[in-house]
Short mmCIF file of the C-alpha atoms (twelve columns), coordinates in Angstrom:
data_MODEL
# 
_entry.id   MODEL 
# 
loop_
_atom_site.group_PDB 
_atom_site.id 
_atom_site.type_symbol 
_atom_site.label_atom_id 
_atom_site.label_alt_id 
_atom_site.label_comp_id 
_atom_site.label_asym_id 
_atom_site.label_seq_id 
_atom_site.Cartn_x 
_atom_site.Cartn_y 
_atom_site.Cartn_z 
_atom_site.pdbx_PDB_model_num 
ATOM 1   C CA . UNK A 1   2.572  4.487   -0.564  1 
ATOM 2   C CA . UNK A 2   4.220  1.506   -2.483  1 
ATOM 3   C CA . UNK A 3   2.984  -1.695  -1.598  1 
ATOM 4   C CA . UNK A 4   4.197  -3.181  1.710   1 
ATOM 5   C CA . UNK A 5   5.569  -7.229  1.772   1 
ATOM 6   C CA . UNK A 6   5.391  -9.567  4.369   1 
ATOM 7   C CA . UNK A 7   9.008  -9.547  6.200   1 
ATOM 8   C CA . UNK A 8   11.365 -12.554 4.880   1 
ATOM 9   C CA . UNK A 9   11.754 -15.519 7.124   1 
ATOM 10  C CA . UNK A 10  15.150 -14.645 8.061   1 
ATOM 11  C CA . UNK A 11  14.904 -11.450 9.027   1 
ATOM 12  C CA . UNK A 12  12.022 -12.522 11.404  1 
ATOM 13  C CA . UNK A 13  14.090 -15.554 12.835  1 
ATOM 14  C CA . UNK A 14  16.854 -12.924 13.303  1 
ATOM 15  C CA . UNK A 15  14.790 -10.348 14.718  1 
ATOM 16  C CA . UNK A 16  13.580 -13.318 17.454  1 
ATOM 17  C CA . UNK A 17  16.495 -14.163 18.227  1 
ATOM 18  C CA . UNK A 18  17.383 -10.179 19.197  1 
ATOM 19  C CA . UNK A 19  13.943 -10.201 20.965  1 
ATOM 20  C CA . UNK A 20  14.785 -9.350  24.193  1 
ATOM 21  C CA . UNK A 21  16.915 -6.908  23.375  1 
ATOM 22  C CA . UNK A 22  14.914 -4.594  20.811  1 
ATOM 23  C CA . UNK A 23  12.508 -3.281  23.764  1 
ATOM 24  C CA . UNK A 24  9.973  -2.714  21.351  1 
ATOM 25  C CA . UNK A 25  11.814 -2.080  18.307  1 
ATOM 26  C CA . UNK A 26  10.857 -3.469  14.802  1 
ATOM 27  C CA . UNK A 27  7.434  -4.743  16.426  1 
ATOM 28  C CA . UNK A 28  5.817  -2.780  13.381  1 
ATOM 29  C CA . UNK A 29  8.092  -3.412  10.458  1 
ATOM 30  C CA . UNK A 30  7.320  -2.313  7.023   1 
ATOM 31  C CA . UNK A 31  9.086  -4.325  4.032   1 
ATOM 32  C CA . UNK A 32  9.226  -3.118  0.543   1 
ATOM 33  C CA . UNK A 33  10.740 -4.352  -2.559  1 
ATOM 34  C CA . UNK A 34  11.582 -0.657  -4.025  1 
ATOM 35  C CA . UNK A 35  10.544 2.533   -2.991  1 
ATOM 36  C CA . UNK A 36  12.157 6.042   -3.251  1 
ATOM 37  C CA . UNK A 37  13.201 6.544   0.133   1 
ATOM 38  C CA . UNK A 38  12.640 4.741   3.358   1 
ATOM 39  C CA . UNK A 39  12.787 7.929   5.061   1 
ATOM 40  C CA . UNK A 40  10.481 9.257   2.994   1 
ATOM 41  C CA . UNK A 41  7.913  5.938   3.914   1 
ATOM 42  C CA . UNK A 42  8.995  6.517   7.385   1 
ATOM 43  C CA . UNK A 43  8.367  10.087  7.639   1 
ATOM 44  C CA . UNK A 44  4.925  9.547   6.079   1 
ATOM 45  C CA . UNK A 45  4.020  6.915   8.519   1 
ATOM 46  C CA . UNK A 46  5.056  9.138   11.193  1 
ATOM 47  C CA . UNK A 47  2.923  11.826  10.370  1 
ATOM 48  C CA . UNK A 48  0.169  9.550   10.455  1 
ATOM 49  C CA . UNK A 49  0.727  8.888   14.102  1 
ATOM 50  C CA . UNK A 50  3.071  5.751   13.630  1 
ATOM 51  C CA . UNK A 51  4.915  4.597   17.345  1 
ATOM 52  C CA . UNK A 52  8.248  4.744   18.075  1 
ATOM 53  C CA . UNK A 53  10.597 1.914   16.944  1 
ATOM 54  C CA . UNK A 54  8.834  1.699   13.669  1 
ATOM 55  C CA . UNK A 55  10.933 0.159   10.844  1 
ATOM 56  C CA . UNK A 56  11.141 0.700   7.071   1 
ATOM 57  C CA . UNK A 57  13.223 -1.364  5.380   1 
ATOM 58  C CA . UNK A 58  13.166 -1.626  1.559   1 
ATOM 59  C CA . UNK A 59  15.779 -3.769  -1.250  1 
ATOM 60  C CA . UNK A 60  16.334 -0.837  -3.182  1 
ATOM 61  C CA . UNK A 61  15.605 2.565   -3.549  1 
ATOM 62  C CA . UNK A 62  15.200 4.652   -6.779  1 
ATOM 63  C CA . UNK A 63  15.761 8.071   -4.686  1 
ATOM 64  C CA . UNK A 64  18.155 7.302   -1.416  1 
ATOM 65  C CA . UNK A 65  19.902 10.308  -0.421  1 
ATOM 66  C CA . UNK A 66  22.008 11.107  2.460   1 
ATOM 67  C CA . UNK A 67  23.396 14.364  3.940   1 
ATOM 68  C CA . UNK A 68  23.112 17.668  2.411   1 
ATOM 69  C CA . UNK A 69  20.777 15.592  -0.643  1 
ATOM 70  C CA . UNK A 70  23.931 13.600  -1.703  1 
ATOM 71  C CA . UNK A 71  22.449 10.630  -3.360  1 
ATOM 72  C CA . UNK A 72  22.158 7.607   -2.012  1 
ATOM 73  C CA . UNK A 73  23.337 4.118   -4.767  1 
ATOM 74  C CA . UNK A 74  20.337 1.966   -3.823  1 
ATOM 75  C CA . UNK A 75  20.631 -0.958  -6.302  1 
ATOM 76  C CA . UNK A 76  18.728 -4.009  -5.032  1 
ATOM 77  C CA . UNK A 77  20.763 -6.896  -3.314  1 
ATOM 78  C CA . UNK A 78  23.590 -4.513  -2.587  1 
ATOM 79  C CA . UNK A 79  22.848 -2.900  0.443   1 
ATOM 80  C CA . UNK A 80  20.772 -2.215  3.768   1 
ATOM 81  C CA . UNK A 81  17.957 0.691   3.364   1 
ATOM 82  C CA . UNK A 82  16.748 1.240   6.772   1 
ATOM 83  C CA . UNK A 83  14.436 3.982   8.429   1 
ATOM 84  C CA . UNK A 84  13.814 4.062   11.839  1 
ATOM 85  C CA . UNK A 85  10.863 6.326   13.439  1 
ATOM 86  C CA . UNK A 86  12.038 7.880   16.988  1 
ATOM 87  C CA . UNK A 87  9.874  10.166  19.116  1 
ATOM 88  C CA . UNK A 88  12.576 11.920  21.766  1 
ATOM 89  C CA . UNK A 89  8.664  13.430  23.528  1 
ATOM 90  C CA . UNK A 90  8.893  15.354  26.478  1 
ATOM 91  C CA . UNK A 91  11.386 14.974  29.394  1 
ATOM 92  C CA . UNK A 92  12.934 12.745  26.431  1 
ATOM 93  C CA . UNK A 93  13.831 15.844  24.663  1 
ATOM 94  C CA . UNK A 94  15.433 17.400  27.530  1 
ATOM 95  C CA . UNK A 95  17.727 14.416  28.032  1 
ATOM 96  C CA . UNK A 96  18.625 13.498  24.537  1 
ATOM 97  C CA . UNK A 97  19.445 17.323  23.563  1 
ATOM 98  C CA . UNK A 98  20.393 18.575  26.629  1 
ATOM 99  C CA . UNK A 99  20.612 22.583  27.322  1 
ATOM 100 C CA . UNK A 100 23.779 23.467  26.486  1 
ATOM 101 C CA . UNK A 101 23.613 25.413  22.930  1 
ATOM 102 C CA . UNK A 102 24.114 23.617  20.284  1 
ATOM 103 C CA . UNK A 103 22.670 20.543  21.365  1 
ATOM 104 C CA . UNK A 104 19.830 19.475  19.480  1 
ATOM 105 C CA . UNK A 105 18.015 15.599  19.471  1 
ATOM 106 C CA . UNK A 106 18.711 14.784  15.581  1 
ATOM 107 C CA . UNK A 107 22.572 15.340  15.576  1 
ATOM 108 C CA . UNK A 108 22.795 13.192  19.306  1 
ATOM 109 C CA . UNK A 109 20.621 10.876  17.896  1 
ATOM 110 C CA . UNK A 110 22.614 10.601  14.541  1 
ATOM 111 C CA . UNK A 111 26.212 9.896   16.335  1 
ATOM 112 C CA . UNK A 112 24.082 7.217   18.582  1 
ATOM 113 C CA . UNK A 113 22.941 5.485   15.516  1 
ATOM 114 C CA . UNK A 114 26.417 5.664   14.369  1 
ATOM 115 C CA . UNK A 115 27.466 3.918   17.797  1 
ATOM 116 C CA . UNK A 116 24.678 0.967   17.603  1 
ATOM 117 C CA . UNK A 117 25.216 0.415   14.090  1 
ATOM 118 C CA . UNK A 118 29.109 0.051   14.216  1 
ATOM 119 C CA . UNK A 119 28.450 -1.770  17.635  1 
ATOM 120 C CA . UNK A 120 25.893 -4.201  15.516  1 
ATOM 121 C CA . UNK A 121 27.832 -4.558  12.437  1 
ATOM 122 C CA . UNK A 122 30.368 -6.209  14.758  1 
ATOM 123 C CA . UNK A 123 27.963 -8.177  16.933  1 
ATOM 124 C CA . UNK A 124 26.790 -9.705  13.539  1 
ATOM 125 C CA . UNK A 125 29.887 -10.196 11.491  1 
ATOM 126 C CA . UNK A 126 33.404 -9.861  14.008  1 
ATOM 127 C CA . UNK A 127 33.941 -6.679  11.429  1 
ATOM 128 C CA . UNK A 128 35.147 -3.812  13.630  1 
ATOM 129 C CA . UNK A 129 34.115 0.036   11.925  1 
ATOM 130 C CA . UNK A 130 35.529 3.262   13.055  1 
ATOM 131 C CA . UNK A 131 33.599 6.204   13.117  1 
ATOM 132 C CA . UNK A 132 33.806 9.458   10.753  1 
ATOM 133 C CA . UNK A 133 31.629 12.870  12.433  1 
ATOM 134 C CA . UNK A 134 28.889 12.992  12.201  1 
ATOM 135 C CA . UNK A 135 27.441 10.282  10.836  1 
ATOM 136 C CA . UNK A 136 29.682 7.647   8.636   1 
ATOM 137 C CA . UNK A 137 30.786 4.465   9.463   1 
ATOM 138 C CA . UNK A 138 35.018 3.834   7.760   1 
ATOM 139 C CA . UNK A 139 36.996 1.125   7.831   1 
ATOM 140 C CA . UNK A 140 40.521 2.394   8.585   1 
ATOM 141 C CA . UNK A 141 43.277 2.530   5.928   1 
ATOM 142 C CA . UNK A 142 45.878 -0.920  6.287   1 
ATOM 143 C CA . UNK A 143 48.966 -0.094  7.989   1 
ATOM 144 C CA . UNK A 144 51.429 1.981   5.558   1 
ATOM 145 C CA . UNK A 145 49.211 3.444   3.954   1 
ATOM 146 C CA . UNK A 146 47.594 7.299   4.139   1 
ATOM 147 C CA . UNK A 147 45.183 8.331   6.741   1 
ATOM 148 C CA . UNK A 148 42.871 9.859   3.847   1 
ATOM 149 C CA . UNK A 149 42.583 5.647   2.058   1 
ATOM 150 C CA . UNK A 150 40.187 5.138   4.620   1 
ATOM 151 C CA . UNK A 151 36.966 3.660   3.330   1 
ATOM 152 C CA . UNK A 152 33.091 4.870   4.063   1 
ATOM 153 C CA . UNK A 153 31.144 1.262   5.050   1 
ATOM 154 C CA . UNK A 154 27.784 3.384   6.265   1 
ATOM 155 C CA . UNK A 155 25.594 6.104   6.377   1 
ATOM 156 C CA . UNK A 156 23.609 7.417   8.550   1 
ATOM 157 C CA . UNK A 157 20.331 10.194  8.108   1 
ATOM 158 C CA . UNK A 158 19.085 12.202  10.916  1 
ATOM 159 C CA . UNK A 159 15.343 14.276  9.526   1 
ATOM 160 C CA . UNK A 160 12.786 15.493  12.179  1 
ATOM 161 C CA . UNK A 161 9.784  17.285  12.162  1 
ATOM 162 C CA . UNK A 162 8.387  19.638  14.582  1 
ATOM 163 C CA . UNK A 163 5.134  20.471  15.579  1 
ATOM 164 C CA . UNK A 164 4.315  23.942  17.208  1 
ATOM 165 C CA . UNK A 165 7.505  24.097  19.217  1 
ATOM 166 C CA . UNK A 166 7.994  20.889  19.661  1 
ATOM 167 C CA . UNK A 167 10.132 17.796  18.216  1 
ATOM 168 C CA . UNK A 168 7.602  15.579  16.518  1 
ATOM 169 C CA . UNK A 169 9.614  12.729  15.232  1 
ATOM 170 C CA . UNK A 170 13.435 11.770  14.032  1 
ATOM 171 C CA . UNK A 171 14.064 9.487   11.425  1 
ATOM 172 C CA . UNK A 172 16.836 7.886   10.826  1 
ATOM 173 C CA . UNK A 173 17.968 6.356   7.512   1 
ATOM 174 C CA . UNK A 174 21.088 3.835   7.623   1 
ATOM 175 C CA . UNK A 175 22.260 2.551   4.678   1 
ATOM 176 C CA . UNK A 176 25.316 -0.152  5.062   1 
ATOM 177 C CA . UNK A 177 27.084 -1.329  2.002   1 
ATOM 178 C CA . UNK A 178 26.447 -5.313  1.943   1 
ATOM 179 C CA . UNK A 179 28.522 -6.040  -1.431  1 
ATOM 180 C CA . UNK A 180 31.062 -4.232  -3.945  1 
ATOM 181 C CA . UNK A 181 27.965 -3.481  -6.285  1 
ATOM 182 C CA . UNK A 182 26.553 -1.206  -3.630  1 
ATOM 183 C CA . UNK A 183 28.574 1.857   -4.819  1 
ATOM 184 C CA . UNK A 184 29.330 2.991   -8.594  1 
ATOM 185 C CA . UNK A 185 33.038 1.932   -10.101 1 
ATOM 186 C CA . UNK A 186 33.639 5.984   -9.991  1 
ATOM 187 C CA . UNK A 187 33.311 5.534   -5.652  1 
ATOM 188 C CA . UNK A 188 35.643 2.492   -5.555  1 
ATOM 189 C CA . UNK A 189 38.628 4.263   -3.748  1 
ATOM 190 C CA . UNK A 190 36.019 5.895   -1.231  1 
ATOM 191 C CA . UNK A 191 33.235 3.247   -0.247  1 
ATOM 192 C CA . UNK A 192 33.292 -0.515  0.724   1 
ATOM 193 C CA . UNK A 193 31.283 -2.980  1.717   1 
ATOM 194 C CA . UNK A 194 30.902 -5.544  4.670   1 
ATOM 195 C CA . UNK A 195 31.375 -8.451  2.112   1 
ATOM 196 C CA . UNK A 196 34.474 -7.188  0.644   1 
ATOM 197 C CA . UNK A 197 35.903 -6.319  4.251   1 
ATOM 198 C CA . UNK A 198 34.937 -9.766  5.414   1 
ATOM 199 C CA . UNK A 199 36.216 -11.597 2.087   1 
ATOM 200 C CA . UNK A 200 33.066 -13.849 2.734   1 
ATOM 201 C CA . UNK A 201 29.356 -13.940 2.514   1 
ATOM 202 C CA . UNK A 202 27.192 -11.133 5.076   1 
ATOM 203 C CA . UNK A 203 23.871 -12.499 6.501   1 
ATOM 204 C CA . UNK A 204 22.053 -9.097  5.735   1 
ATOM 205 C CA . UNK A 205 19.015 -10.555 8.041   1 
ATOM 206 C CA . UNK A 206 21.499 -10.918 11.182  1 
ATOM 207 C CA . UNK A 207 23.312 -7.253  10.741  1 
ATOM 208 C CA . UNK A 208 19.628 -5.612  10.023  1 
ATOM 209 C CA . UNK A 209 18.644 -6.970  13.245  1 
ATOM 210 C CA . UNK A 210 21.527 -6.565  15.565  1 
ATOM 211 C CA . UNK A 211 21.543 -3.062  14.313  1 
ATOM 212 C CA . UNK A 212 17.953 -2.610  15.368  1 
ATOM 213 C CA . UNK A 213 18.828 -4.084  18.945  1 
ATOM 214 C CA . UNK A 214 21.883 -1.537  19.038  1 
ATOM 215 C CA . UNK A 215 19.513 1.482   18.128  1 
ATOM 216 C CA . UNK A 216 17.269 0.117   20.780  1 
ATOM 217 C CA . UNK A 217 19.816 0.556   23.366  1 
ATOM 218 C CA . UNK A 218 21.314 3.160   22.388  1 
ATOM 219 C CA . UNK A 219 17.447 4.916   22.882  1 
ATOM 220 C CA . UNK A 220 17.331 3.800   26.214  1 
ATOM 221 C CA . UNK A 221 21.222 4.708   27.197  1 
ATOM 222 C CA . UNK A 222 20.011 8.487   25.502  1 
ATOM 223 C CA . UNK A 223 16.405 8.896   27.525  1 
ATOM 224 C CA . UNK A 224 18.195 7.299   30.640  1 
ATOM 225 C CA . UNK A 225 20.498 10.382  30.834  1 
ATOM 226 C CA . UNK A 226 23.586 8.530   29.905  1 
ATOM 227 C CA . UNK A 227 24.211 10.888  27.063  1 
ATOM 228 C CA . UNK A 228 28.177 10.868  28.375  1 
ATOM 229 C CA . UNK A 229 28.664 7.410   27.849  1 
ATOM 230 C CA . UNK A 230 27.241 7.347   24.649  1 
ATOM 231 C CA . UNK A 231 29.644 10.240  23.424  1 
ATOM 232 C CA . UNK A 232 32.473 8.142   24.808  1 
ATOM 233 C CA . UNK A 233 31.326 5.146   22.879  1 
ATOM 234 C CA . UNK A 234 31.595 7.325   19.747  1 
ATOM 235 C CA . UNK A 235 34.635 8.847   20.571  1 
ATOM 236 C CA . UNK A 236 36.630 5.523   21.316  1 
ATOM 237 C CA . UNK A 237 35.319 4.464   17.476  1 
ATOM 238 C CA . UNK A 238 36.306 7.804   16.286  1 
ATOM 239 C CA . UNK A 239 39.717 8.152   17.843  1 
ATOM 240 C CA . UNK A 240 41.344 8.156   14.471  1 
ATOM 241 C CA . UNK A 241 39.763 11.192  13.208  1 
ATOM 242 C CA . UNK A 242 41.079 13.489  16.241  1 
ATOM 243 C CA . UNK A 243 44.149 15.506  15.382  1 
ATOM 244 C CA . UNK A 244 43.147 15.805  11.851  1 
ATOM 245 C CA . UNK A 245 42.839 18.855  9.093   1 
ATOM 246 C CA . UNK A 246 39.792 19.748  7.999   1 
ATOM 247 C CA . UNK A 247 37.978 22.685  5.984   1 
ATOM 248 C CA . UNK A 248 34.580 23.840  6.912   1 
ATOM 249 C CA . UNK A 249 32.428 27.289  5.909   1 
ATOM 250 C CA . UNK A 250 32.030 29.956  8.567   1 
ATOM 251 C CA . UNK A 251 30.070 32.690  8.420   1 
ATOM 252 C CA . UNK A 252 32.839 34.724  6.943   1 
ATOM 253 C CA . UNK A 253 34.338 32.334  4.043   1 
ATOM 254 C CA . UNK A 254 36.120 29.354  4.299   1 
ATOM 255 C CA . UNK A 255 38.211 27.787  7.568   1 
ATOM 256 C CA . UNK A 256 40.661 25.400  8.202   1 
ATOM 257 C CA . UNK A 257 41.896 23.924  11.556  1 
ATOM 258 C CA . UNK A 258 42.864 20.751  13.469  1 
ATOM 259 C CA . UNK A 259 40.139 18.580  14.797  1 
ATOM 260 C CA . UNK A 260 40.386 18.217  18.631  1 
ATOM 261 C CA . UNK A 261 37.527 15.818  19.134  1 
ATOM 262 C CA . UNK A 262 34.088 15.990  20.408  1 
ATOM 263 C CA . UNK A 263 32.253 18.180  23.095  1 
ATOM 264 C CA . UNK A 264 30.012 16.867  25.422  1 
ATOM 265 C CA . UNK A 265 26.983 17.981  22.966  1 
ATOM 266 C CA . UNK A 266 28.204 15.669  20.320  1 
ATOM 267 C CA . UNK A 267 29.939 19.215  18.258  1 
ATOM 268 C CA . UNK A 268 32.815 18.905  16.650  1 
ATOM 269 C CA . UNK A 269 35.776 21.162  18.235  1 
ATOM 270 C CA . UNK A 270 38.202 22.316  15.791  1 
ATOM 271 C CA . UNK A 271 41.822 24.170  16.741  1 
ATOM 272 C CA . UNK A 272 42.160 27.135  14.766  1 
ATOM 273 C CA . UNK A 273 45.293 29.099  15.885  1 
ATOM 274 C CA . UNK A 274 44.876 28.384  19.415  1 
ATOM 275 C CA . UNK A 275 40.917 29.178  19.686  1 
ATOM 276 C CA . UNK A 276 38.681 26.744  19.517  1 
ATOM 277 C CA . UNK A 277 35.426 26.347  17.336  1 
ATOM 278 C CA . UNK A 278 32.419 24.044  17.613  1 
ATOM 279 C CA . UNK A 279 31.336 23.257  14.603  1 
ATOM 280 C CA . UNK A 280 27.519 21.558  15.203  1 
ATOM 281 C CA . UNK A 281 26.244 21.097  11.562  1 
ATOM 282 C CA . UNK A 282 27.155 21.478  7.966   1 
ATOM 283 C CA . UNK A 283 30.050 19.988  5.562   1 
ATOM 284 C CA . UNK A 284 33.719 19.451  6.864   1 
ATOM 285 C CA . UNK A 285 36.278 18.142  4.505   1 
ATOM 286 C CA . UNK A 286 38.891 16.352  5.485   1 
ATOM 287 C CA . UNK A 287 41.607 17.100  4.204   1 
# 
């Protein structure tokens, strides 16, 4: 376990000043200069019986990854690395999957996060992110220009662990491009970052802890039952992305269709020649 640092003044004035809101959030909060992966920390400190609402939050990583072990540009200064430990126990399963099939607490969780993060990116900076299933936060292509010049902002990692039959613990890694150096020159025309959006100066302690009060709620909207209005959160911030092509692999080989939007289970439905198919995991391109 790398060496844990004592959390920077202004992340803890920030953090106070979210208090009331974080509902026991970020009260154990574990600051590193570099590790591999803060879901890695996280998921270690979980297994060792860590609460729920436990933060990792590191200035670079060596080994970031995101979905499908995509790596993860972790260069120090240039981003947010955050893990977050969530325990959906219990009834709390039942109401953040749900029954219907398909549902599962990970991908609900993972298009919550990218509700409270999108939801605190604005609080913190006026910046307003659409959203990109399952889990990326875009900044829409200007006016004139193609659908596809869109820009990813944020990421977003769902991992659990079970034990027996049930759902130990989530984590969930968010990474949020601060500056242009957060991405390699090869990424340029895919990624951004909140400082070149802005055209100013991001106060990484403010975003880091609005997005911790956003997760917060967003916990308590999920284990309250209000799954529905979560989705519609999401789908409001992902409105752009309905009516689109996309590719995906079936079972069978390769598929195409129109994306419709999402079901009440957080899937993606997809129009392929007037049937429709939920697609609840794996890669989609967008074409």
């Amino acid at each position: 376990m790398p060496q844990r640092l004592a959390t920077p003044a202004d992340v803890a004035t920030a953090l106070a000043r979210v208090g009331g809101d974080l509902s026991g959030f970020a009260v154990d909060l574990h600051w590193y200069d570099v590790v591999g992966s803060t879901n890695d920390v996280a998921a270690q400190l979980a297994a060792a019986g860590a609460r729920q609402g436990t933060v990792v939050v590191a200035e670079a990583q060596t080994a970031g990854r995101g979905r499908l072990g995509r790596g993860w540009h972790s260069p120090p200064g240039a981003g947010l690395y955050t893990s977050v430990v969530f325990r959906p126990e219990g009834r709390t399963v039942t109401s953040v999957a749900g029954s219907a099939p398909g549902g599962s607490a990970a991908s609900l969780l993972t298009l919550m996060a990218g509700v409270a993060v999108a939801e605190g990116v604005e609080r913190a900076t006026g910046l307003r992110a659409g959203l990109k299933w399952p889990n990326d936060l875009v900044i829409e292509a200007p006016a004139g220009r193609p659908w596809g010049a869109r820009r990813k902002l944020a990421g977003i990692l769902a991992e659990g662990a079970t034990l027996g039959p049930r759902l130990d613990y989530v984590i969930l890694g968010i990474g949020i491009n601060l500056r242009p150096s957060a991405f390699p020159s090869a990424l340029a025309a895919q990624a951004t970052s909140l400082e070149e959006e802005l055209g100013r100066p991001a106060d990484a302690a403010t975003v880091l802890a609005q997005c911790l009060a956003g997760l917060a709620r967003g916990w308590h909207d999920l284990a309250a039952g209000r799954r529905i209005e979560v989705l519609e959160r999401w789908r409001e911030r992902g409105a752009a992305s309905f009516g689109r092509p996309v590719a995906w692999q079936g079972p069978g080989g390769a598929l195409e269709g129109t994306t419709l939007g999402l079901d009440d289970d957080g899937a993606l439905l997809v129009d392929r020649s007037g049937g429709v198919e939920r697609i609840v995991a794996g890669e989609v391109t967008w074409l």
